[in-house]
BAGU-685851 format. One record per residue (C-alpha): chain; x negated, y, z; residue in one letter. Coordinates in Angstrom, 1 decimal, m for minus. Layout:
N
+-------+--------+--------+--------+------+
! kette !     c1 !     c2 !     c3 ! rest !
+-------+--------+--------+--------+------+
!     A !      X !      Y !      Z !    A !
...
+-------+--------+--------+--------+------+
***
This chain:
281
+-------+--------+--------+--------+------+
! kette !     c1 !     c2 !     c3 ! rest !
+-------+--------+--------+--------+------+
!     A !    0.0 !    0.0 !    0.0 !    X !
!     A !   m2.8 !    2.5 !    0.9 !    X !
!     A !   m4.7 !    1.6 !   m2.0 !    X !
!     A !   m1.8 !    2.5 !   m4.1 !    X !
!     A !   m1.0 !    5.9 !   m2.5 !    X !
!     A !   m4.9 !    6.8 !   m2.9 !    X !
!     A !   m4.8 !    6.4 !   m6.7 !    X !
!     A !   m1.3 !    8.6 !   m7.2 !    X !
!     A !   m3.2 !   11.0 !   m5.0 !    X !
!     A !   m5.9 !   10.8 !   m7.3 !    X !
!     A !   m3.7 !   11.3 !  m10.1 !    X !
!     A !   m2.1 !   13.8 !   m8.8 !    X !
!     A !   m5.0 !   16.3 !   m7.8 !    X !
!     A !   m7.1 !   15.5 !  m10.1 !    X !
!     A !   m5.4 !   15.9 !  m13.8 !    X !
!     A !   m8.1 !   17.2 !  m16.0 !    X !
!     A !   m5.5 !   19.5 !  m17.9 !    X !
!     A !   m3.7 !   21.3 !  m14.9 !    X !
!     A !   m7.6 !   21.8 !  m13.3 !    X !
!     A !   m8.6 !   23.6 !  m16.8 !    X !
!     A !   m4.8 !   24.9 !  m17.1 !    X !
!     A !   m6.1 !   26.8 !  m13.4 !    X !
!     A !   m9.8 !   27.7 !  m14.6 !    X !
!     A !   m8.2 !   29.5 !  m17.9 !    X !
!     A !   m5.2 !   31.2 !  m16.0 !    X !
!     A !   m7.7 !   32.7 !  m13.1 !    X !
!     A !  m10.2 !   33.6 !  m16.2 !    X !
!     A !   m6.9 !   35.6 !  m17.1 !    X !
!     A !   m6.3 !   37.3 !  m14.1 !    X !
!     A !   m9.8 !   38.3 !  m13.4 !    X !
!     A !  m10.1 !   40.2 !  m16.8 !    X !
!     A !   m6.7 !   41.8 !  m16.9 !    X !
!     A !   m7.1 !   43.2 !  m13.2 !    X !
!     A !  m10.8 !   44.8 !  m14.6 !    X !
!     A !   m8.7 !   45.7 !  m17.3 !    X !
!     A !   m6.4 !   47.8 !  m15.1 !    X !
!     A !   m9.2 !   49.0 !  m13.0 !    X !
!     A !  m11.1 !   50.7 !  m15.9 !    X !
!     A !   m7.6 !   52.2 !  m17.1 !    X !
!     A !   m6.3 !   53.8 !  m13.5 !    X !
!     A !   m6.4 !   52.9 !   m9.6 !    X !
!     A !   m4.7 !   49.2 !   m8.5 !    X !
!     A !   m1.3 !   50.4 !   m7.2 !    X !
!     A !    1.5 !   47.8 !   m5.6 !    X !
!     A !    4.0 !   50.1 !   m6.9 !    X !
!     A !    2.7 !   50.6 !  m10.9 !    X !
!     A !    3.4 !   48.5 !  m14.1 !    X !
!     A !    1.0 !   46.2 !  m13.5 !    X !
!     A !    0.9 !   46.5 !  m10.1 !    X !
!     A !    4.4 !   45.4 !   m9.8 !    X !
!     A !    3.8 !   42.4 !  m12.4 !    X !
!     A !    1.4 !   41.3 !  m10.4 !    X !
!     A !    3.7 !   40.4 !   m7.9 !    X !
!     A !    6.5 !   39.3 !   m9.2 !    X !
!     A !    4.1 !   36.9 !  m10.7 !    X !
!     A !    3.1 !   36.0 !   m7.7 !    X !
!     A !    6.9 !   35.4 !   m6.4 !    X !
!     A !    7.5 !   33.4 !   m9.1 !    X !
!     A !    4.4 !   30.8 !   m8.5 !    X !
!     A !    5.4 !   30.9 !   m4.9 !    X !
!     A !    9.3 !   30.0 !   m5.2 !    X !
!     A !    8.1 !   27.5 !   m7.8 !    X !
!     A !    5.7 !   26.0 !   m6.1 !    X !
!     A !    8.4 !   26.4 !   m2.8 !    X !
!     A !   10.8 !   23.9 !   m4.8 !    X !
!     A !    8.2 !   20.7 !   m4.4 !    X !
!     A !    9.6 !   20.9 !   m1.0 !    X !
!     A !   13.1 !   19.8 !   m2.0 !    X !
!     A !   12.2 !   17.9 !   m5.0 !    X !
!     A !   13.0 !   15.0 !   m3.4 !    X !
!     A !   16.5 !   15.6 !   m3.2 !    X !
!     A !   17.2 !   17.4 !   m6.6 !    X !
!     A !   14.6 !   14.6 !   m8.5 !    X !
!     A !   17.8 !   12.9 !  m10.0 !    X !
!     A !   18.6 !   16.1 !  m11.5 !    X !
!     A !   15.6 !   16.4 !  m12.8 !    X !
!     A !   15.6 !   13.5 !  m13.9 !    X !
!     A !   18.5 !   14.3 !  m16.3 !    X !
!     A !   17.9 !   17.3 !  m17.5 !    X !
!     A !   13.7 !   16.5 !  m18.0 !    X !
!     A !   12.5 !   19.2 !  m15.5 !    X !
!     A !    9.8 !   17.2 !  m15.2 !    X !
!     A !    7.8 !   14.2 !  m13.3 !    X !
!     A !    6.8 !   14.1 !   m9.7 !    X !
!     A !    3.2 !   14.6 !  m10.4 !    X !
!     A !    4.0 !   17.0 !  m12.2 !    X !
!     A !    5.9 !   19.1 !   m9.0 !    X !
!     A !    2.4 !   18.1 !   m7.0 !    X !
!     A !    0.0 !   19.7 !   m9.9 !    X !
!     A !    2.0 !   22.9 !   m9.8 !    X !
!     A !    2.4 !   23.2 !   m6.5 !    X !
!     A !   m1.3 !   23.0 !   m5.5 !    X !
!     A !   m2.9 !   25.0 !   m8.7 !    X !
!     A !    0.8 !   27.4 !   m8.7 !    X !
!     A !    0.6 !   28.1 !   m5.4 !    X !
!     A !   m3.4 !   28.7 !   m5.3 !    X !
!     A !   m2.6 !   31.2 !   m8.2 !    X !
!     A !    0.2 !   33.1 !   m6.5 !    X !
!     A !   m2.6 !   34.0 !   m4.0 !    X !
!     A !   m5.0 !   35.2 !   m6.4 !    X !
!     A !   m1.8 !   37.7 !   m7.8 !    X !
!     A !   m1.4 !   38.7 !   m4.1 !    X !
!     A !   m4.5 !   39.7 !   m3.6 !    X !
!     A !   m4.4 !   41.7 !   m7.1 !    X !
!     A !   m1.2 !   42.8 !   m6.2 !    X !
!     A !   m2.2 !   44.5 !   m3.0 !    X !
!     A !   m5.6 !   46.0 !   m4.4 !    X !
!     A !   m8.0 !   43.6 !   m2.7 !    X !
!     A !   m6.7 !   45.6 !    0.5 !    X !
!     A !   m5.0 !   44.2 !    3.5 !    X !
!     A !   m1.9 !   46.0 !    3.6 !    X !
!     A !   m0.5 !   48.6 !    5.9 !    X !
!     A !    2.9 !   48.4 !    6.0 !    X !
!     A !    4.5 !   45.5 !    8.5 !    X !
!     A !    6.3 !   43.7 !    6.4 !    X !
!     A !    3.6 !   43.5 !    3.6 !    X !
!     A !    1.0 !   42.7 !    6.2 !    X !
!     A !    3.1 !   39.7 !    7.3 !    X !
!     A !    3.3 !   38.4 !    3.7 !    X !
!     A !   m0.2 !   39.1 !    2.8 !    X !
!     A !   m1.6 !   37.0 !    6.1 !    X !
!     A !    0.8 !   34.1 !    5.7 !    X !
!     A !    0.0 !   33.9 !    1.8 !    X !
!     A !   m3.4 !   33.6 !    2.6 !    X !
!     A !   m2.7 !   30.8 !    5.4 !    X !
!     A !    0.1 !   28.9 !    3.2 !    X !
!     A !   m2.8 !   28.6 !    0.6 !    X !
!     A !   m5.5 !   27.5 !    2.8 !    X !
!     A !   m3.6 !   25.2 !    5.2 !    X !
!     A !   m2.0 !   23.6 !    1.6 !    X !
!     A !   m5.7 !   22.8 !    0.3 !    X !
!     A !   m6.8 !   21.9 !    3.5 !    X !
!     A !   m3.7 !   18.6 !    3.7 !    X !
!     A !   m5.0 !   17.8 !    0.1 !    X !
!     A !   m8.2 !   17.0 !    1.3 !    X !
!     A !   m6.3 !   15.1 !    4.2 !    X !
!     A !   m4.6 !   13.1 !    1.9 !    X !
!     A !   m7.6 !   12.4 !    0.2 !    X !
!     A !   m9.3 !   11.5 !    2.8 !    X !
!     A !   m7.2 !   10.0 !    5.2 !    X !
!     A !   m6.3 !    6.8 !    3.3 !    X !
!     A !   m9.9 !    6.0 !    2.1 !    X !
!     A !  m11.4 !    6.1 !    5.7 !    X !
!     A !   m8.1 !    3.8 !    6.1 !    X !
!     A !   m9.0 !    1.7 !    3.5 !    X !
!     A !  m12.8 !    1.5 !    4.0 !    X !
!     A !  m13.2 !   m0.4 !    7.4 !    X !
!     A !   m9.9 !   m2.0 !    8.3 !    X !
!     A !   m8.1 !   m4.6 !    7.8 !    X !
!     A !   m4.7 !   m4.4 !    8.0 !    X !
!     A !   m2.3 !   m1.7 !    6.3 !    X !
!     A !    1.3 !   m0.9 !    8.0 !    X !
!     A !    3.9 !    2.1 !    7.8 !    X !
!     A !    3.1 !    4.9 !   10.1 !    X !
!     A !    6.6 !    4.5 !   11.7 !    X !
!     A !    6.4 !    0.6 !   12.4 !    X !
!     A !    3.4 !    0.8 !   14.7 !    X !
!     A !    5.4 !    1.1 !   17.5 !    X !
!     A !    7.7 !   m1.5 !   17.1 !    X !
!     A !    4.4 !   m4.0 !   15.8 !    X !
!     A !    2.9 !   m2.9 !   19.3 !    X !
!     A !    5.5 !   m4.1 !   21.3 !    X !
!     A !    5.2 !   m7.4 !   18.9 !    X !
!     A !    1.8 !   m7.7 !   19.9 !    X !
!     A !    2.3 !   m7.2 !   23.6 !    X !
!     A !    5.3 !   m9.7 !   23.7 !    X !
!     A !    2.6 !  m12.3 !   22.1 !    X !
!     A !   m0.1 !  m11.6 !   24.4 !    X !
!     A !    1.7 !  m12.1 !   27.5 !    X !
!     A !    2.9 !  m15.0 !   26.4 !    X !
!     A !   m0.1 !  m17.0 !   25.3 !    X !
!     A !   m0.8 !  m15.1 !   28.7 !    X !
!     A !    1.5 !  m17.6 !   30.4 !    X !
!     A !   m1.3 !  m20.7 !   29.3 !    X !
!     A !   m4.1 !  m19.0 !   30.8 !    X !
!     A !   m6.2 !  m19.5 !   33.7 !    X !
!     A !   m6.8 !  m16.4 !   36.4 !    X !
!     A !  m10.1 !  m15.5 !   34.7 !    X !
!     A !   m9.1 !  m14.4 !   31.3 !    X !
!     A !   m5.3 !  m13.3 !   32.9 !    X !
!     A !   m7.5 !  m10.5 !   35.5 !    X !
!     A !   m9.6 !   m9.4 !   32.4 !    X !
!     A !   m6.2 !   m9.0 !   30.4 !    X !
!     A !   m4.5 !   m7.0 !   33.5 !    X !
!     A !   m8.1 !   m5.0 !   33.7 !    X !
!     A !   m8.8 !   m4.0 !   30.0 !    X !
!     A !   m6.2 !   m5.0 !   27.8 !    X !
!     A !   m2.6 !   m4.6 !   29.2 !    X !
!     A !   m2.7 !   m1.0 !   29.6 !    X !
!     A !   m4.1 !   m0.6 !   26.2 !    X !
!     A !   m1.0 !   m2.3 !   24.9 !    X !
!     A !    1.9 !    0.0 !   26.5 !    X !
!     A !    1.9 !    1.8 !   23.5 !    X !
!     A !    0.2 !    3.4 !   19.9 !    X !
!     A !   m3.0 !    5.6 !   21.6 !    X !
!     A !   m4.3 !    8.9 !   20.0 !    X !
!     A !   m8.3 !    8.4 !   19.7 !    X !
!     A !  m10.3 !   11.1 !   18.5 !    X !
!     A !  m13.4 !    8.7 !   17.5 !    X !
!     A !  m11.7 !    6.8 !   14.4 !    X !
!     A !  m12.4 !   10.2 !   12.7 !    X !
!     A !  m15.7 !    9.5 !   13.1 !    X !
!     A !  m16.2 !    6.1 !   13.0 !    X !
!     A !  m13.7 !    4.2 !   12.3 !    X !
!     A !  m15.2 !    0.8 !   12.4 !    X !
!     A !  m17.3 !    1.5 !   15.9 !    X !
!     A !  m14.4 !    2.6 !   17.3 !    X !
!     A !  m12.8 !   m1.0 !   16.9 !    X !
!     A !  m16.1 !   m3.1 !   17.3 !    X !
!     A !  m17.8 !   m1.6 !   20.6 !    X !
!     A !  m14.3 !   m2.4 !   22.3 !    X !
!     A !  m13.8 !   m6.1 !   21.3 !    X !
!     A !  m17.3 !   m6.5 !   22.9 !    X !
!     A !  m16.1 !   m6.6 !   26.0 !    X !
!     A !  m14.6 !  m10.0 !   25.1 !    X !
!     A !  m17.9 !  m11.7 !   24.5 !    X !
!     A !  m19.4 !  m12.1 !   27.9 !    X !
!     A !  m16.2 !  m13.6 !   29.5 !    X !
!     A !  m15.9 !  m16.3 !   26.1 !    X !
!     A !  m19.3 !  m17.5 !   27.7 !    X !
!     A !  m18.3 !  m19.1 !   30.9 !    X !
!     A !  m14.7 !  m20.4 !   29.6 !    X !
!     A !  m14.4 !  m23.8 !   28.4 !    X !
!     A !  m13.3 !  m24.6 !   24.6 !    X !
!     A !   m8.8 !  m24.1 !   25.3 !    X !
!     A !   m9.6 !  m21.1 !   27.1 !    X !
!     A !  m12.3 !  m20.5 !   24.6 !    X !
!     A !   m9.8 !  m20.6 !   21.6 !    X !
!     A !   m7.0 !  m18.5 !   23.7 !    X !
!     A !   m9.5 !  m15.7 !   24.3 !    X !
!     A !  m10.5 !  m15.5 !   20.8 !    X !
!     A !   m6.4 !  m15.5 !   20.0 !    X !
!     A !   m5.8 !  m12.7 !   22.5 !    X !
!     A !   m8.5 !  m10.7 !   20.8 !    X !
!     A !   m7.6 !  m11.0 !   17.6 !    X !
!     A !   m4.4 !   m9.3 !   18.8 !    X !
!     A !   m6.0 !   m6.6 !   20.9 !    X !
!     A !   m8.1 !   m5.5 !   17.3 !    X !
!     A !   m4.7 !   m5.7 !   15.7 !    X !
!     A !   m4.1 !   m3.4 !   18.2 !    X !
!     A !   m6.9 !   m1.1 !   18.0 !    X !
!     A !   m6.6 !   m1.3 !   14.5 !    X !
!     A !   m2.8 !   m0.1 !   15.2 !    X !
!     A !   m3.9 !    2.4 !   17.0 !    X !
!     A !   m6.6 !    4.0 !   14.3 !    X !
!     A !   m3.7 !    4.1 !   11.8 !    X !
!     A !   m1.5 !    5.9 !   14.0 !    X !
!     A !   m4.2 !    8.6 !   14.8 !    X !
!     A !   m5.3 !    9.5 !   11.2 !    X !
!     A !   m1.8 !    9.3 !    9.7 !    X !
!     A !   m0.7 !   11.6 !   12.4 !    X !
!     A !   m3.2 !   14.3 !   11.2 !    X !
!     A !   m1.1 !   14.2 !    8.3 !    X !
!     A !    2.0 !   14.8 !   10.3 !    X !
!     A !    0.7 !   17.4 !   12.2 !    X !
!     A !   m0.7 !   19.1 !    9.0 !    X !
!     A !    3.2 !   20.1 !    7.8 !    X !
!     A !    3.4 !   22.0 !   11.2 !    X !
!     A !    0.9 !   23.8 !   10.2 !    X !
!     A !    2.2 !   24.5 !    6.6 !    X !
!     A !    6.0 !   23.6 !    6.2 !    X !
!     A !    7.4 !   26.4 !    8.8 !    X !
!     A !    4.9 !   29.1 !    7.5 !    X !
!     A !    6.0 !   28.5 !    3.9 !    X !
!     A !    9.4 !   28.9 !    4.7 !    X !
!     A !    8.8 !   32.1 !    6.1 !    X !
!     A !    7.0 !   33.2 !    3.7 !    X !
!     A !    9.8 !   33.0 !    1.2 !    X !
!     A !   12.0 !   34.6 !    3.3 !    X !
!     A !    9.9 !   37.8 !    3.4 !    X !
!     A !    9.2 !   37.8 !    0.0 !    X !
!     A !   13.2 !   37.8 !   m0.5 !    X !
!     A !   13.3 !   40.4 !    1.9 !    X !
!     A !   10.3 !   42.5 !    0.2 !    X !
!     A !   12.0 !   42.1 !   m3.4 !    X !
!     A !   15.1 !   43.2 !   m1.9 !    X !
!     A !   13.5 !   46.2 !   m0.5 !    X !
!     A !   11.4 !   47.3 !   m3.5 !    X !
!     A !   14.7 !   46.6 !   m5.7 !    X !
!     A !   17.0 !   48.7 !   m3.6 !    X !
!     A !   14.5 !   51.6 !   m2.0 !    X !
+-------+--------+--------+--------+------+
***
């Protein structure tokens, strides 16, 4: 499953013609805005000024409608508005443009005015947080894929946990007091639930191998049945650990829309309200 969402990613981010697309439209921009600078002052409120920005709108309401493509995709399915990676490939390169057009827009200046400020520092954040979770999903699911061996749906790992700590307790049941006190010592608390751990962003194969260890020097003085329900019990424990790395780095990826869901949102609504107010006043 991970393998397969790493290649659409890869797909997706990295279509040769949408990356040269970008290149040629910010070539654009660049020499039209020296253009206008060599013809009269950059001004918000003059021709080009003002095309600037509703450019800029434009891009960003586009690129605002990958959020909700889900729901309308049958629709666009009908009327050929387009493929999924399609959506993805204009909102990272539409999106990154529209901030480029702010920044013409507004001179190269941070703004004084409230409202303008507001949209010129949330632009710049909806930008940087969006091409900071494409590197997350790039990343994420190859340091999934490169050191472990299970794959599983961030929203089972809960219920596989409990699975696992069901088992263990009862292959616990056939075990003598030695390996039953280790599993009340270092396991069973480990298996209460998923565990955030920040070392699987580091190492995500240490992480799981220094604490399977632990397991080796109480095999040695255990005779072969309890030999072979040790090595059962820590096969699920690294299940577990392996559980538990998942549901760490896929988080990331969770936590990443706080960071750039709400602040898009509200960064539509102030453009509406800043269109409104240079229509009307």
């Amino acid at each position: 499953m991970l393998n397969r969402l790493q290649d659409k990613i890869n797909k997706m981010v990295q279509a040769p013609r949408w990356f040269w697309g970008f290149v040629i439209a910010v070539g654009v921009c660049k020499l039209t805005y020296l253009m206008n600078l060599l013809l009269s002052e950059v001004n918000p409120g003059s021709v080009l000024g003002l095309s600037y920005g509703i450019a800029a709108a434009v891009l960003m309401a586009g690129a605002a409608l990958f959020g909700i493509h889900r729901r309308i995709i049958q629709h666009t399915k009908k009327f050929s508005a387009g493929r999924a990676q399609h959506w993805v490939q204009f909102h990272v390169y539409g999106g990154t443009l529209a901030l480029l057009l702010v920044l013409m827009h507004s001179g190269f200046r941070i703004p004084t005015g409230t409202l303008t400020y507001w949209l010129f520092i949330l632009s710049i954040w909806v930008v940087v947080s969006g091409v900071f979770g494409v590197f997350l999903q790039k990343w994420i699911p190859r340091l999934l894929t490169s050191g472990l061996t299970i794959e599983v749906i961030y929203e089972r790992i809960p219920e596989l946990i409990e699975e696992i700590r069901g088992r263990s307790e009862d292959l616990l049941k056939l075990c003598t007091d030695p390996v039953k006190d280790f599993y009340r010592k270092n396991i069973a608390a480990a298996l209460t639930g998923p565990q955030l751990k920040l070392s699987y962003y580091f190492d995500i194969t240490g992480g799981v191998q220094s604490q399977i260890k632990q397991f080796d020097y109480l095999s040695k003085v255990l005779s072969a049945d309890e030999k072979t329900r040790l090595d059962q019990l820590e096969s699920y424990y690294k299940t577990k650990l392996e559980l538990d790395a998942h549901y760490t780095l896929q988080k990331a990826l969770r936590w990443w829309l706080y960071l750039h869901v709400p602040a898009s949102l509200v960064l539509i609504l102030l453009i509406g309200l800043h269109v409104y107010a240079v229509w009307y006043y």
